[in-house]
C-alpha positions in Angstrom: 0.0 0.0 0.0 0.7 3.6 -0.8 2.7 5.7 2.3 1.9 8.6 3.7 5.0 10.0 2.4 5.9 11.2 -0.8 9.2 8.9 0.0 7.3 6.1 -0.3 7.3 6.4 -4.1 10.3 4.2 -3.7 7.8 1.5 -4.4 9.0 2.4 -7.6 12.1 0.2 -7.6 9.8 -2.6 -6.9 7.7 -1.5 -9.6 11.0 -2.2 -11.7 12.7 -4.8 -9.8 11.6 -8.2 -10.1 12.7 -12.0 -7.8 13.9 -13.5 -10.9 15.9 -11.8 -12.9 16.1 -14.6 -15.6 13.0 -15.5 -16.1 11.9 -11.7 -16.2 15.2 -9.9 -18.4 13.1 -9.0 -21.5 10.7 -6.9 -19.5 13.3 -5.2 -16.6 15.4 -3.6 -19.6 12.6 -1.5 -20.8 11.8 -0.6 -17.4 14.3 0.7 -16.3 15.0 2.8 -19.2 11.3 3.9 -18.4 12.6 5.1 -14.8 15.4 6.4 -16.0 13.4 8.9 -18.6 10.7 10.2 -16.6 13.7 10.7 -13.6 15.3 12.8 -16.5 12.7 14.6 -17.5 11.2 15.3 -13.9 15.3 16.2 -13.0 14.9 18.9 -15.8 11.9 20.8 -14.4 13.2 20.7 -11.3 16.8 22.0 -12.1 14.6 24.7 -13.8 12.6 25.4 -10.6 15.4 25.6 -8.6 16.1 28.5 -11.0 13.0 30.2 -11.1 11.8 29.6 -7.3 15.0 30.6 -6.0 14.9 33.9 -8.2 11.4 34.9 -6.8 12.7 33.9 -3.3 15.3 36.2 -3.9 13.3 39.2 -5.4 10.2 39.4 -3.1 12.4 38.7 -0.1 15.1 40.5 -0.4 14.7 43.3 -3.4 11.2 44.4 -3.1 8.7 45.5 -0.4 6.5 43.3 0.9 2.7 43.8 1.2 0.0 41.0 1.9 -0.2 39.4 -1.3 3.6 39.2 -2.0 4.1 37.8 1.5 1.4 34.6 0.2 4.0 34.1 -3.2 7.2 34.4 -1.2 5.8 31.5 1.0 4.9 29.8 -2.2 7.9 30.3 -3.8 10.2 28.8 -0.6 7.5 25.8 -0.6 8.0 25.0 -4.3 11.9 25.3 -3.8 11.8 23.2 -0.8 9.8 20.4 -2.5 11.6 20.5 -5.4 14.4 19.7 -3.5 13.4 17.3 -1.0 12.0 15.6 -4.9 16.4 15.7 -5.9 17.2 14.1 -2.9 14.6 11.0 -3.2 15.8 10.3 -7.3 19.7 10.1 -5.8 18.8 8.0 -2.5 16.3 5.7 -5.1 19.8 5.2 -7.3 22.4 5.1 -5.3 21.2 4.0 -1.8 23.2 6.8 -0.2 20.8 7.7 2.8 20.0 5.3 5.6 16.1 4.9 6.6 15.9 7.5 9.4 17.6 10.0 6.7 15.4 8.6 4.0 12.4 8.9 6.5 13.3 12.8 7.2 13.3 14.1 3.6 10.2 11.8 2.6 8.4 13.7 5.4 9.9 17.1 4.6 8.8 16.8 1.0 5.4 15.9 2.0 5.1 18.7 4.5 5.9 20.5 1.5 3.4 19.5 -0.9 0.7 19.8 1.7 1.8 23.4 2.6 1.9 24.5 -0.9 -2.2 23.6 -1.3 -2.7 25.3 1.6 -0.3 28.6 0.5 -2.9 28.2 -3.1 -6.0 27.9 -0.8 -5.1 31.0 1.0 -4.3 33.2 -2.0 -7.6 32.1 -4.0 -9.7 32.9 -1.4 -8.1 36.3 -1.2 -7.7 37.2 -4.2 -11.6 36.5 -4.1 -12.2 38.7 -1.7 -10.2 41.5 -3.0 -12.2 41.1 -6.1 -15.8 40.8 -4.5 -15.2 42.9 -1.5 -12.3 45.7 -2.7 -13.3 48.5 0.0 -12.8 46.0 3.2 -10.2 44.3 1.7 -8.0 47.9 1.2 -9.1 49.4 4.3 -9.8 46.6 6.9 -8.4 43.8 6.4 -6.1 43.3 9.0 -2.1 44.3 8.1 -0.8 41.8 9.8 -3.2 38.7 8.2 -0.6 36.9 5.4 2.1 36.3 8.0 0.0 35.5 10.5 -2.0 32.6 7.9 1.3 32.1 6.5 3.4 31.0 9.9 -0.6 29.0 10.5 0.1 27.1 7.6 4.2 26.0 8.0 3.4 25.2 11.6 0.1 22.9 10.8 1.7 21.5 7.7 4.3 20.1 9.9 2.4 19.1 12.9 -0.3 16.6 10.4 2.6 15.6 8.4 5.1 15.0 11.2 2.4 13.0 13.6 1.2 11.0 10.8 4.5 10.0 9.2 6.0 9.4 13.2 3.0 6.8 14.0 3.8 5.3 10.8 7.5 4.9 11.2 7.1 3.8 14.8 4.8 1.2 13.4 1.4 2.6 15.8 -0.6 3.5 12.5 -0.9 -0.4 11.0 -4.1 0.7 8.6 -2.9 1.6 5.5 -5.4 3.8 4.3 -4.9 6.0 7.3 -1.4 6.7 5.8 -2.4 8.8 3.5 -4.5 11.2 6.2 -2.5 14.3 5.2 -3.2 14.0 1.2 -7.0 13.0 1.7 -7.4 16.2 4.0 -5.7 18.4 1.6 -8.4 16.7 -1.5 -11.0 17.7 0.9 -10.8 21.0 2.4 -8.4 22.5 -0.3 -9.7 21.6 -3.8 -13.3 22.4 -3.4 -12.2 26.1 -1.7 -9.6 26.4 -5.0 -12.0 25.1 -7.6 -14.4 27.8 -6.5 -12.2 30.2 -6.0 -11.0 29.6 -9.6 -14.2 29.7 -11.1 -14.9 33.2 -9.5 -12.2 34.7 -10.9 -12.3 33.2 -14.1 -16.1 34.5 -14.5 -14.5 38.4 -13.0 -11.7 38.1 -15.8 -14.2 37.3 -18.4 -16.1 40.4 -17.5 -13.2 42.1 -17.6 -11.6 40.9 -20.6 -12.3 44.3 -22.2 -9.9 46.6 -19.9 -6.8 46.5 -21.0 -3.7 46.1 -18.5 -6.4 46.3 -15.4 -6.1 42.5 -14.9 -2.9 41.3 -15.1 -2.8 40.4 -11.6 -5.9 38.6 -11.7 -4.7 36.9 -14.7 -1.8 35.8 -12.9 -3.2 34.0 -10.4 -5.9 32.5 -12.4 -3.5 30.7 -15.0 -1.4 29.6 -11.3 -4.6 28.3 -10.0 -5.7 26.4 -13.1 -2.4 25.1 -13.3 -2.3 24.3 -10.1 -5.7 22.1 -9.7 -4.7 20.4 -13.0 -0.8 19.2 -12.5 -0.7 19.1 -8.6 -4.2 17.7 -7.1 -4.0 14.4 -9.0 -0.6 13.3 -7.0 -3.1 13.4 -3.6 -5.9 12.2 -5.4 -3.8 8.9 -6.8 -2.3 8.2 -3.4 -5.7 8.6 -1.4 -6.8 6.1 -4.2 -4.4 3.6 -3.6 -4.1 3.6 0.2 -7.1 1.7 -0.6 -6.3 -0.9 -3.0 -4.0 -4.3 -3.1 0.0 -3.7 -3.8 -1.2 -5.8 -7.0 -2.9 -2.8 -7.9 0.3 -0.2 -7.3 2.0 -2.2 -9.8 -0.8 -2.1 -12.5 -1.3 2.0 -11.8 2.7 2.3 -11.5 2.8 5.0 -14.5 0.0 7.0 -12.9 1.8 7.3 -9.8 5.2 8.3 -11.5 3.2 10.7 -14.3 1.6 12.3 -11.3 5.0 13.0 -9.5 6.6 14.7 -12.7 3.1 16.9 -12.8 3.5 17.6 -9.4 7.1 18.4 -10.1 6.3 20.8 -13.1 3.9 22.6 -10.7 6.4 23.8 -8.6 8.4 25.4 -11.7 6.3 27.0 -13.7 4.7 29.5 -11.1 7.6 31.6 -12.5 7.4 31.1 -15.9 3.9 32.2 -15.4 4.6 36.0 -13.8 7.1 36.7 -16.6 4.6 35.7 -19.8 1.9 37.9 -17.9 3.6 40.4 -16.9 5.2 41.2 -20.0 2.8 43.7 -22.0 2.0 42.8 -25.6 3.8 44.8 -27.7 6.6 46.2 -25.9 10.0 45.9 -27.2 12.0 47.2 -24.4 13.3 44.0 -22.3 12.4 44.6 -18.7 13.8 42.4 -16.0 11.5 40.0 -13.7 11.8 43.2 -10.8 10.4 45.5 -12.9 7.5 43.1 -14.3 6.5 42.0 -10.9 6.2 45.6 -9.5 4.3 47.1 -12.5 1.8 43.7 -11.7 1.9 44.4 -8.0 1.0 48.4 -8.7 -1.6 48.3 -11.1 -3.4 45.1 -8.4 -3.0 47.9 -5.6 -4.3 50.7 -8.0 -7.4 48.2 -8.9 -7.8 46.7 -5.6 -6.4 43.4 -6.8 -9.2 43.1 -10.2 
């Protein structure tokens, strides 16, 4: 059965190992060139959003002021990165057996913690983006200053706590039902994608509307195309392994693909955020070549100047 853990995609060298190697040598060649692929290709987009992520991490942390929203991206951004990594780390430890199981145990759980804080980073910004866009006057002049590091610090701190006491009673061998092991991913396919889908369908109807103002949207755009994105290349990874903690390990093998497919869209998630600010941040048109800086404060100014529409 499917782990808690996004480590626990190591059943993917027994997807590709097999007991008898002689009987079974036509089919582990092709496999393992399988692995060895889709690790290259997922390897690529996240070299590329180690790039990107760190970049943003780097600009709304250290070279531009912060307000509310860019706090929620910043947090993003440092999620992404951090999954990302903790994603590097499991592809070397699955080849090379470097890491022993307590080490192996650690970044499993820090990857997950990951994943789970980054739907609850999206959650956060749909809902208020939302309510900048349906309530601008309270959302300018009363929402509370203090709110997006407040929700943010929420977020790491419960992130770790379900991830951390989940993954502990599993390792220490207290949680024996397997499709309590995957708690974490079936309470973020609960709460989370019903408040993003709606979310996303609220703005998508206030962009449509506003399709005719030029440059007045670009913020709204922004986080539109992040939040389709989102619900369409991360939300199946917690959907497949709420799935699976209920069926046979038969049934892992036969729905391998779907679990490693799901980990490379997961994986392309958490690089293209920043791919995304650049294409809509650049106007149509202009020639001059401005820097991500510039882009993201012309976004930022022209949300604040529109009360985030």
């Amino acid at each position: 059965m499917m782990n808690s853990s996004l480590g626990d995609l190591n059943a993917t060298e027994n997807y590709y190992g097999y007991n008898d190697a002689t009987e079974h040598t036509e089919q582990l060649a092709p496999s393992i060139l399988e692995l060895i692929l889709w690790t290259g290709i997922t390897l690529m987009f996240c070299c590329a959003g180690f790039v990107g992520n760190g970049y943003i991490i780097w600009l709304l942390g250290f070279q531009m002021k912060r307000n509310c929203f860019t706090t929620f991206l910043l947090n993003l951004a440092i999620a992404d990165f951090g999954f990302l990594t903790s994603v590097v780390i499991f592809f070397i430890y699955t080849f090379t057996d470097f890491l022993g199981r307590i080490f192996s145990f650690i970044f499993s759980s820090f990857s997950t913690m990951m994943y789970v804080n980054s739907h609850f980073l999206m959650t956060a910004i749909s809902i208020d983006r939302c309510v900048a866009v349906l309530f601008p006057i309270w959302h300018r002049c009363s929402r509370p200053k203090h709110l997006s590091p407040a929700v943010c610090v929420f977020f790491w701190i419960s992130s770790f706590l379900l991830v951390g006491t989940v993954d502990i009673m599993i390792f220490t061998k207290v949680i024996l039902n397997d499709s309590l092991s995957s708690l974490h991913f079936l309470l973020t396919a609960i709460v989370c994608l019903p408040l993003i889908t709606l979310s996303t369908v609220a703005l998508f109807i206030k962009v449509c509307l506003k399709s005719n103002q030029k440059d007045q949207g670009r913020l709204l755009r922004m986080i539109l195309i992040t939040l389709l994105c989102f619900l369409i290349l991360a939300f199946p990874l917690s959907i497949i392994v709420v799935i699976l903690g209920f069926y046979s390990s038969e049934a892992e093998k036969e729905l391998r693909y779907l679990i490693i497919l799901s980990m490379m869209l997961s994986c392309l998630n958490s690089s293209i955020n920043p791919v995304i600010y650049f294409l809509v941040g650049r106007k149509k048109g202009a020639r001059s070549k401005e820097s991500m800086k510039v882009l993201l404060k012309n976004i930022f100014k022209e949300g604040e100047a529109t009360g985030g529409r």
